[in-house]
C-alpha positions in Angstrom: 7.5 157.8 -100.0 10.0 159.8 -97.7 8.8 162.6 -99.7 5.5 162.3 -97.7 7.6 163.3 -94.4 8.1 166.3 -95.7 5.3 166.8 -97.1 3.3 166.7 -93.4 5.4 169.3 -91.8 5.3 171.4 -95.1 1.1 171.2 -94.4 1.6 172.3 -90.8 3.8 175.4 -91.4 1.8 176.6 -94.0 -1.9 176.2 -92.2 -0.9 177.2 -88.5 0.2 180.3 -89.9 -2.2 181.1 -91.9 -4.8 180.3 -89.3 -2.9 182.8 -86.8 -3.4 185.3 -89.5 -7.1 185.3 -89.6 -7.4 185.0 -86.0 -5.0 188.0 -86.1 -7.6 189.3 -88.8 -10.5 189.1 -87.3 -9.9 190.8 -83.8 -8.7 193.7 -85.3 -11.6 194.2 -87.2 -13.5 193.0 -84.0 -11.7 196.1 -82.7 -12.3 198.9 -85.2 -10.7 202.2 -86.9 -9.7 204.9 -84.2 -10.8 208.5 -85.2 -7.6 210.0 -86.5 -6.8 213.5 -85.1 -5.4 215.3 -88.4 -4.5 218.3 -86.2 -1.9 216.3 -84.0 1.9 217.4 -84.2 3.9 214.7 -83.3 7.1 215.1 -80.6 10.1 213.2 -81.2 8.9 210.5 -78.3 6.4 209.5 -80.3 7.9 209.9 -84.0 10.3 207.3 -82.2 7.6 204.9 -80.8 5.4 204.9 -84.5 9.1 204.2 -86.4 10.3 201.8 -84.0 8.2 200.8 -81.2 9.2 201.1 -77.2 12.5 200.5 -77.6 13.1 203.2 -80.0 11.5 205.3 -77.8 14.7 204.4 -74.9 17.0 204.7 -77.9 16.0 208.1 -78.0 15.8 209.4 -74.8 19.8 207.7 -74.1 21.0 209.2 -77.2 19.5 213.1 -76.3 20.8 212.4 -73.0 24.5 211.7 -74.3 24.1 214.7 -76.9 23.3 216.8 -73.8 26.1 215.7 -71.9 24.2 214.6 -69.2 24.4 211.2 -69.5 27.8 209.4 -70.3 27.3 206.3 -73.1 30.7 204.7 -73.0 31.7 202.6 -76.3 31.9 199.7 -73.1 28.6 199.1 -72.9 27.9 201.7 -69.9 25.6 204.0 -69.4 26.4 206.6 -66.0 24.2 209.2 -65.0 25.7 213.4 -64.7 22.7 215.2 -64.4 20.2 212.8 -61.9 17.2 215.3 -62.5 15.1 213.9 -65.2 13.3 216.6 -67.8 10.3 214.3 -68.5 9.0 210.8 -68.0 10.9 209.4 -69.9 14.3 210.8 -69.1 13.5 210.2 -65.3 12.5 206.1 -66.6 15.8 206.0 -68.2 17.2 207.4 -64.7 15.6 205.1 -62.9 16.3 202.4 -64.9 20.2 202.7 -64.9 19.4 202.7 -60.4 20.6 204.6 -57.3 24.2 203.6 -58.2 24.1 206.2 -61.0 25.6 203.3 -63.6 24.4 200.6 -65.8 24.6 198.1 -68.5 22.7 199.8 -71.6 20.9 196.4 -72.2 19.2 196.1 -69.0 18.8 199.7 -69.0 17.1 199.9 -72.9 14.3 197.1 -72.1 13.3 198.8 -68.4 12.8 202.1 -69.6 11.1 200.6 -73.2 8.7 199.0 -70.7 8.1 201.8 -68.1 4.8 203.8 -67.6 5.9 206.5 -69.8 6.3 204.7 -72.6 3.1 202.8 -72.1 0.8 205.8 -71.8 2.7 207.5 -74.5 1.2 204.2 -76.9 -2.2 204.6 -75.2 -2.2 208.4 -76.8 -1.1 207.7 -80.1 -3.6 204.7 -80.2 -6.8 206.9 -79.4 -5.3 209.6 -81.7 -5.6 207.2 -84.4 -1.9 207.5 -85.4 -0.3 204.2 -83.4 -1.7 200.4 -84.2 -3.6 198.7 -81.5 -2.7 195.4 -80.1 -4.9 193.6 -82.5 -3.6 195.4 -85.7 -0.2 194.5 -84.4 -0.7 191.0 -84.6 -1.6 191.4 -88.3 1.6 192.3 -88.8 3.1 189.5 -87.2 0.8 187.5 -88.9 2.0 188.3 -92.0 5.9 187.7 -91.3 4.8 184.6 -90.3 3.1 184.0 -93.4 6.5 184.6 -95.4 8.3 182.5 -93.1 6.3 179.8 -93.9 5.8 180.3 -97.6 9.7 180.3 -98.0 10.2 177.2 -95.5 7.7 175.2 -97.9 9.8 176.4 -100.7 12.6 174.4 -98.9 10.7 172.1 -97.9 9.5 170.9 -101.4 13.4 171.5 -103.0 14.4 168.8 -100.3 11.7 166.5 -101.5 12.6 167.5 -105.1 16.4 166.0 -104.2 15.4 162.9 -102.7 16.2 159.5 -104.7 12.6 158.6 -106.4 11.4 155.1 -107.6 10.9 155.5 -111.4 6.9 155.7 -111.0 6.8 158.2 -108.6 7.0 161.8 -111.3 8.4 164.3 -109.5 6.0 166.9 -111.6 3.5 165.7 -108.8 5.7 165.7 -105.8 6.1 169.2 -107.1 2.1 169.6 -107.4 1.5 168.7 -103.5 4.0 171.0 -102.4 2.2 173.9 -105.1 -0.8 173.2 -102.9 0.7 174.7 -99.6 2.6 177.0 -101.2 -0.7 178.9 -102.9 -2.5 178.4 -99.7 0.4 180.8 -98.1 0.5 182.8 -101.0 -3.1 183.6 -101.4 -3.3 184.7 -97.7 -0.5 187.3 -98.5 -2.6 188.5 -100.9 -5.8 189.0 -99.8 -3.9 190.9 -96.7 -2.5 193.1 -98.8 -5.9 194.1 -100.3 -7.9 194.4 -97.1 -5.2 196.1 -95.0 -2.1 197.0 -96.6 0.0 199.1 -95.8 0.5 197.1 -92.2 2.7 198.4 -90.2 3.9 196.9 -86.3 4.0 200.3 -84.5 2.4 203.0 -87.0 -1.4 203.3 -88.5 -1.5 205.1 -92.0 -2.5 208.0 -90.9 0.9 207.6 -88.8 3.2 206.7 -90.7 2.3 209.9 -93.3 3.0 212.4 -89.9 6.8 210.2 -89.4 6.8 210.9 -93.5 6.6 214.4 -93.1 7.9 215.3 -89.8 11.3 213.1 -92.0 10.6 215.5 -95.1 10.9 218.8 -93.0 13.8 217.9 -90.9 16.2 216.6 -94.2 18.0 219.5 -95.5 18.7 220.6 -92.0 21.4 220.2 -89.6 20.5 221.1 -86.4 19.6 219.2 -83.1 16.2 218.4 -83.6 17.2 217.1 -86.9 19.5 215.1 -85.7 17.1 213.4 -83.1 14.1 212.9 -85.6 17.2 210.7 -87.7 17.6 209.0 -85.0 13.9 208.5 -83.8 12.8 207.2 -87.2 15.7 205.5 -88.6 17.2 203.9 -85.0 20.6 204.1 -83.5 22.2 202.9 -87.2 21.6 206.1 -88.1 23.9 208.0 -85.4 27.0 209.6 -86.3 29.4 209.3 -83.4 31.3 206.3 -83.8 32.1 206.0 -79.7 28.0 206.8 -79.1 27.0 204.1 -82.0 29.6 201.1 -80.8 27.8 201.8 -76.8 24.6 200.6 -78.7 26.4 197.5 -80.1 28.7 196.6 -77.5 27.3 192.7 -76.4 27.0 191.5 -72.8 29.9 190.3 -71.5 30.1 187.8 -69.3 29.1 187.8 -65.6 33.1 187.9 -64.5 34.2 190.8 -66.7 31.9 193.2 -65.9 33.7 194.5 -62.8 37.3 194.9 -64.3 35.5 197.0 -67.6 33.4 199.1 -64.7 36.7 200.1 -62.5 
């Protein structure tokens, strides 16, 4: 019966994230549809924030910095300020984010500015503009990886009971069946989300995610600046072509006693 163990936990998994689904269900319906503004043109700030979320957005803003030459991304890890007068919010978050000393970890720098003001009011827009998911709709998403997660560990779950040594009166055919059971309760959740309100996205509505489509459709075939940026926005900082600029993105923290020798 030390199938049974496994059994238990495989019940958990599966029902805790299914319940966290509906919960995650039911307040965004609880919240409603936004009215979509078809008219709106998206900038590049918020191209980033429906592909990628808030960090995106600071991916962004460091990497048209570094293009402009007015902000220095070393393959280190570093990120020193040349040109201290921001051109928007979000440039003078990133600013204020690296501090007074003009130079900065990209880390630390990367989750202040994804966190600021700016990027925060830019969501807020592209929420009532019907274009970004609110908080609500977000959790659907999550939901729904969690969901998989569990489907897959119950799958493991019920190969582990599957290997165990059984007494001869115990068919594994129904081991198999009680572990079905979970499984099709994860399953069918999946499903029914997809019906009700697929496509789910964490950042972008629909309505969204077709402007990020075609804002990507126009830009390919070109190679210019902007182009450039709106690669960047919507596919992250994989997609930049600088080797130097890409490894700064990388680089990992070091620890707390090295820092000083790679500043100087």
């Amino acid at each position: 019966m030390f199938w049974v163990l496994l059994l238990l936990p495989a019940w958990a998994v599966a029902g805790l994230a299914c319940l966290r689904l509906c919960l995650a269900a039911v307040r965004a319906a609880v919240a409603g549809p936004h009215a979509v503004d078809r008219e709106h043109a998206l900038t590049l700030y918020e191209a980033a924030f429906l592909a990628g979320g808030p960090r995106r957005v600071a991916d962004l803003t460091l990497v048209s910095m570094a293009r402009q030459r007015r902000l220095l991304l070393a393959h280190t890890g570093w990120a020193t300020v040349v040109d201290p007068c921001g051109r928007d919010d979000m440039e003078r978050s990133v600013i204020g984010a690296i501090g007074p000393e003009g130079q900065s970890r990209i880390a630390p720098v990367r989750a202040t500015a994804a966190s600021a003001d700016a990027v925060r009011s830019l969501a807020e827009r592209l929420v009532g503009a019907g274009l970004a998911v609110p908080d609500g709709h977000r959790g659907v998403a999550a939901g729904v990886r969690g969901v998989r997660v569990a489907a897959v560990t119950v799958c493991a779950l019920g190969v582990a009971a599957q290997a165990l040594p059984l007494p001869a009166d115990q068919p594994r055919l129904l081991i198999a069946l009680w572990f079905a059971l979970p499984l099709t309760l994860t399953l069918g959740c999946l499903a029914i989300t997809r019906m009700e309100v697929h496509p789910y996205s964490r950042w972008a509505s629909p309505a969204g995610q077709r402007l990020v489509g075609a804002l990507v459709r126009h830009a390919d075939g070109t190679a210019d600046d902007r182009a450039y940026l709106t690669s960047v926005a919507v596919r992250g900082v994989h997609a930049i072509g600088e080797p130097d600029l890409r490894a700064a993105f990388a680089h990992r923290e070091e620890h707390p006693g090295d820092s000083w020798e790679r500043r100087a």
